[in-house]
N, CA, C and O of each residue as an XYZ file, in Angstrom:
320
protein
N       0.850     -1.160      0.000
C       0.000      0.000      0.000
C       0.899      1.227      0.000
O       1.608      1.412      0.990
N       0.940      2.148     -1.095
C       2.041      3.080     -1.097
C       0.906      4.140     -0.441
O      -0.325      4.147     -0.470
N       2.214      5.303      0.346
C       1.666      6.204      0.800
C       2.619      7.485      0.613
O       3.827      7.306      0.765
N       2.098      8.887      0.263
C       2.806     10.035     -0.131
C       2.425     11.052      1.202
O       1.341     11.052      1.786
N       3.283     11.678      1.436
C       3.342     12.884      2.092
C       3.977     13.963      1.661
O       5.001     13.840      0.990
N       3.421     15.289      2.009
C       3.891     16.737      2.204
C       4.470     17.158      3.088
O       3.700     17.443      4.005
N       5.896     17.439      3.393
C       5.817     18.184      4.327
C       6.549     19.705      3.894
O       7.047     20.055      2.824
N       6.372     20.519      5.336
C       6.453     21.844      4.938
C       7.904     22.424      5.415
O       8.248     21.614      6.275
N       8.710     23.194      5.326
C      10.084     23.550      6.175
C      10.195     22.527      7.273
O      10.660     21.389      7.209
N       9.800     23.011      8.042
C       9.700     22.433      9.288
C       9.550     21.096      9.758
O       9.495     20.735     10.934
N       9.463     20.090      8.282
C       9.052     18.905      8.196
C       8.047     17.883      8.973
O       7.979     16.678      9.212
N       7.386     18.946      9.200
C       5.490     18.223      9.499
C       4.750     18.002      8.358
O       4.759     18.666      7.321
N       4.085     16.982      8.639
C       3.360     16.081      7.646
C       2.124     17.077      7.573
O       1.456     17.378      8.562
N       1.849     17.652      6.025
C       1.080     18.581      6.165
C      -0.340     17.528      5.771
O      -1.425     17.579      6.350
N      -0.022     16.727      4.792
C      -0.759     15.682      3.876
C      -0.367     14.504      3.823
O       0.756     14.145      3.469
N      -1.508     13.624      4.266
C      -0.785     12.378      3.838
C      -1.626     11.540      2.937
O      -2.648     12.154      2.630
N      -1.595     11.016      2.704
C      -1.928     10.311      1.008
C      -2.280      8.480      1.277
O      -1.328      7.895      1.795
N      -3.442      7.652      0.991
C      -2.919      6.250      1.312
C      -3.845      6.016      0.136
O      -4.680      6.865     -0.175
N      -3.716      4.944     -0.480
C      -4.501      3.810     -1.548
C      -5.063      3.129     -0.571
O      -4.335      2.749      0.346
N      -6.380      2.846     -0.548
C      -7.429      2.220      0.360
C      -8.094      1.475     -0.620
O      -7.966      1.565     -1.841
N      -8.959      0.581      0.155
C     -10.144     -0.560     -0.757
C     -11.643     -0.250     -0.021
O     -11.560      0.083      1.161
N     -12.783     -0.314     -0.511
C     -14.331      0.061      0.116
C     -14.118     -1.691      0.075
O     -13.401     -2.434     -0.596
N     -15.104     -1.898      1.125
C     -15.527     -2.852      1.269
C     -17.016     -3.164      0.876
O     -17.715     -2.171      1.081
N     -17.635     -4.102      0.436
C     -18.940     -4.030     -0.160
C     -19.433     -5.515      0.652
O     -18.753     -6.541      0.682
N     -20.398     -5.384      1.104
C     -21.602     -6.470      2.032
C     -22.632     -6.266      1.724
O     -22.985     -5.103      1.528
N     -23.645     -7.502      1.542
C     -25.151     -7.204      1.310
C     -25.516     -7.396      2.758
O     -24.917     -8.258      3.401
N     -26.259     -6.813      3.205
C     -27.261     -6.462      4.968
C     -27.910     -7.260      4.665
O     -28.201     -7.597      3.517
N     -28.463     -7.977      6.279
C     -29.647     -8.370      6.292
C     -30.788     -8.488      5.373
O     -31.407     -9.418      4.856
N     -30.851     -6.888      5.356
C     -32.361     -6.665      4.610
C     -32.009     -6.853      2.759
O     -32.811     -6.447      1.918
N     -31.243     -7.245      2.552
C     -30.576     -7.399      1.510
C     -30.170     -6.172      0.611
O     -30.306     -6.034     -0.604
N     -29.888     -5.723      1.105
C     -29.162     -4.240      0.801
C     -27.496     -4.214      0.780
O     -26.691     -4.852      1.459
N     -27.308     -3.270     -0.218
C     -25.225     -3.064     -0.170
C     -25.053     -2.618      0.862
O     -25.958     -2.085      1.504
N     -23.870     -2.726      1.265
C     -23.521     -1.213      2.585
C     -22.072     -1.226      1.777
O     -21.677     -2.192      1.125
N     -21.362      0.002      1.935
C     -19.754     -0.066      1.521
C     -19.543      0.700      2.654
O     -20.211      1.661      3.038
N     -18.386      0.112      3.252
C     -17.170      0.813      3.934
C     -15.494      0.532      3.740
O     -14.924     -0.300      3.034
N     -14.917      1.618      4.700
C     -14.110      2.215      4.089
C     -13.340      2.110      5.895
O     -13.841      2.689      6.859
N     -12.265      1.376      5.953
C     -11.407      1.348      7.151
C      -9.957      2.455      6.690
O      -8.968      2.512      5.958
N     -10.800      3.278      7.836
C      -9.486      4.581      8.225
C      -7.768      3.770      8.825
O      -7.723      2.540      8.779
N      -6.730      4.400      9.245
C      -5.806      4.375      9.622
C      -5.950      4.288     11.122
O      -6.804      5.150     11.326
N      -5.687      3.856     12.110
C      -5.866      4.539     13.108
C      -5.156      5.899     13.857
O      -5.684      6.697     14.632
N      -3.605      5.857     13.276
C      -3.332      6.848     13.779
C      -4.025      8.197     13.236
O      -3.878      9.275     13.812
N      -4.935      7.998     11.860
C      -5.532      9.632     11.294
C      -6.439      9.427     12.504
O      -6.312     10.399     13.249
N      -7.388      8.451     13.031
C      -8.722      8.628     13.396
C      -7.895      9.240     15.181
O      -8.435     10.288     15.532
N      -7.174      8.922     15.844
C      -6.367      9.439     16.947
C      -5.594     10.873     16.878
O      -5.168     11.610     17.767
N      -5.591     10.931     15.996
C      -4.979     12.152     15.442
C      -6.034     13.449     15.367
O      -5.521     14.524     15.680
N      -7.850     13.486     14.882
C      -8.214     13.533     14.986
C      -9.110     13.689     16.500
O     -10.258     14.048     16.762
N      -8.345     13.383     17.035
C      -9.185     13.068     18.701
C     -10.645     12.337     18.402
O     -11.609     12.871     18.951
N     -10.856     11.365     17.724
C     -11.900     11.056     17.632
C     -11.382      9.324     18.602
O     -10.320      8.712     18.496
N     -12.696      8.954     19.538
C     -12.047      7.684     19.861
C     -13.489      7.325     20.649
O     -14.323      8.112     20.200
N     -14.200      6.308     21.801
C     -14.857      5.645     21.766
C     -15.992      6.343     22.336
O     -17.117      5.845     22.307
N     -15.755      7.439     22.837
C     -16.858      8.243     23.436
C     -17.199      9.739     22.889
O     -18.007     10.530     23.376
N     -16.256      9.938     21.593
C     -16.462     10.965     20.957
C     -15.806     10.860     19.139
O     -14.885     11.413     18.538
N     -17.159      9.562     18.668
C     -16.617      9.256     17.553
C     -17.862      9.574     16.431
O     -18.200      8.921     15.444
N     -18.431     10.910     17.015
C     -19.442     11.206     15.550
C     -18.326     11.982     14.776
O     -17.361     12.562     15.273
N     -18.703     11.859     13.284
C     -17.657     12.721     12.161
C     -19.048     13.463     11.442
O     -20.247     13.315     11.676
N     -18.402     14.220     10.583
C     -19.243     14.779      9.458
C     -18.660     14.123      8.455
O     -17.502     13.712      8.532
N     -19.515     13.948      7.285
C     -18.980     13.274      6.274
C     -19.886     13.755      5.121
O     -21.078     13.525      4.918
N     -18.690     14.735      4.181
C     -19.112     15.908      3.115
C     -19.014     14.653      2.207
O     -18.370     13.620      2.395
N     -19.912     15.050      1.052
C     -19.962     14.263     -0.718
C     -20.172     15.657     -1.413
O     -20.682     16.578     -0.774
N     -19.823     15.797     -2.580
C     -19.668     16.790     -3.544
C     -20.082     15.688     -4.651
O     -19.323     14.731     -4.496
N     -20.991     15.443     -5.712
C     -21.686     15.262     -6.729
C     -20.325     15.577     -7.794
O     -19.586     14.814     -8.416
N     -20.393     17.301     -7.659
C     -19.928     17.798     -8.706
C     -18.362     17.397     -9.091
O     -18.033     17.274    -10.270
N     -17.052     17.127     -7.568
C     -16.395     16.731     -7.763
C     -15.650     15.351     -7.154
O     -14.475     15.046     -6.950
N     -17.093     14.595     -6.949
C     -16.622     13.223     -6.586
C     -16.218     12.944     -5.813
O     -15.881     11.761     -5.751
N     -15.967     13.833     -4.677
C     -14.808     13.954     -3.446
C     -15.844     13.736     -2.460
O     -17.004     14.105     -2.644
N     -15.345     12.993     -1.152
C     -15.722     12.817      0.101
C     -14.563     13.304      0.986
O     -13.370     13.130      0.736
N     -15.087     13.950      2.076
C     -14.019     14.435      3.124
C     -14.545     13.926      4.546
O     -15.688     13.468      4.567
N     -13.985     13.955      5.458
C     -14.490     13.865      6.620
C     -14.044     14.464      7.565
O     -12.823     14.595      7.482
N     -14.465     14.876      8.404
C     -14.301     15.712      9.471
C     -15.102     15.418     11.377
O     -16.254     15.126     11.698
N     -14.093     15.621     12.070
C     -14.775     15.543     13.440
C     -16.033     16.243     13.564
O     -16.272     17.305     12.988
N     -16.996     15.505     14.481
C     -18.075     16.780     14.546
C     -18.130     17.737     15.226
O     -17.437     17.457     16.204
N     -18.521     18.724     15.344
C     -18.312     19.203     15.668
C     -19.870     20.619     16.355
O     -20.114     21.505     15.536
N     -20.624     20.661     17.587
C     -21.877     21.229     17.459
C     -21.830     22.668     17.494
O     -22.841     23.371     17.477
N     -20.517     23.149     17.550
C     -20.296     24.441     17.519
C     -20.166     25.190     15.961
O     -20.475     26.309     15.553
N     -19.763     24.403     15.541
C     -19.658     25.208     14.328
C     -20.876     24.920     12.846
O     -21.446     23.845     12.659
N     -20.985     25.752     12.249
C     -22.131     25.530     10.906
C     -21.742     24.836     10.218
O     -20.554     24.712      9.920
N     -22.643     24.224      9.807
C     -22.783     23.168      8.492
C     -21.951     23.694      7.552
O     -22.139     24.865      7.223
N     -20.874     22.929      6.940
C     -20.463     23.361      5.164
C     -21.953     23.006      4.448
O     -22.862     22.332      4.932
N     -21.913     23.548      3.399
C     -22.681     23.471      2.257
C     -21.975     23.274      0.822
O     -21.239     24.134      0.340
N     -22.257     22.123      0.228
C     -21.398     21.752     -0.912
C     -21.953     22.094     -2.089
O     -21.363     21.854     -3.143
């Protein structure tokens, strides 16, 4: 699994980059589900962990992109 990084002067990892696989299951109800297993050190990195693991999770149509983000109740909704 190759992985790329950025870093900046200071050589902190500004970006990091991984080739991942979705996983695809039919449910119960006979339905797809796909997921998608994070890194753990991004999801720790993140401060996200067993008692504070809601994310937001943006889709853009227009450019195909998914992002994710901690949640967060303080701040407003993006709008894509």
């Amino acid at each position: 699994m190759g992985a790329s990084t950025r870093k900046t002067p200071k050589q902190k990892i500004e970006r990091e980059a991984r080739k991942l696989k979705i996983s695809f299951r039919v449910n119960g109800s006979g339905s797809t589900d796909a997921r998608i297993t994070l890194p753990i050190s991004w999801v720790r990195d993140m401060k996200i962990n067993g008692e504070e693991r809601e994310v937001e999770v943006l889709y853009s149509p227009r450019t195909k992109k998914i992002s994710i983000k901690k949640w967060s109740e303080e701040e407003p909704k993006e709008k894509e």
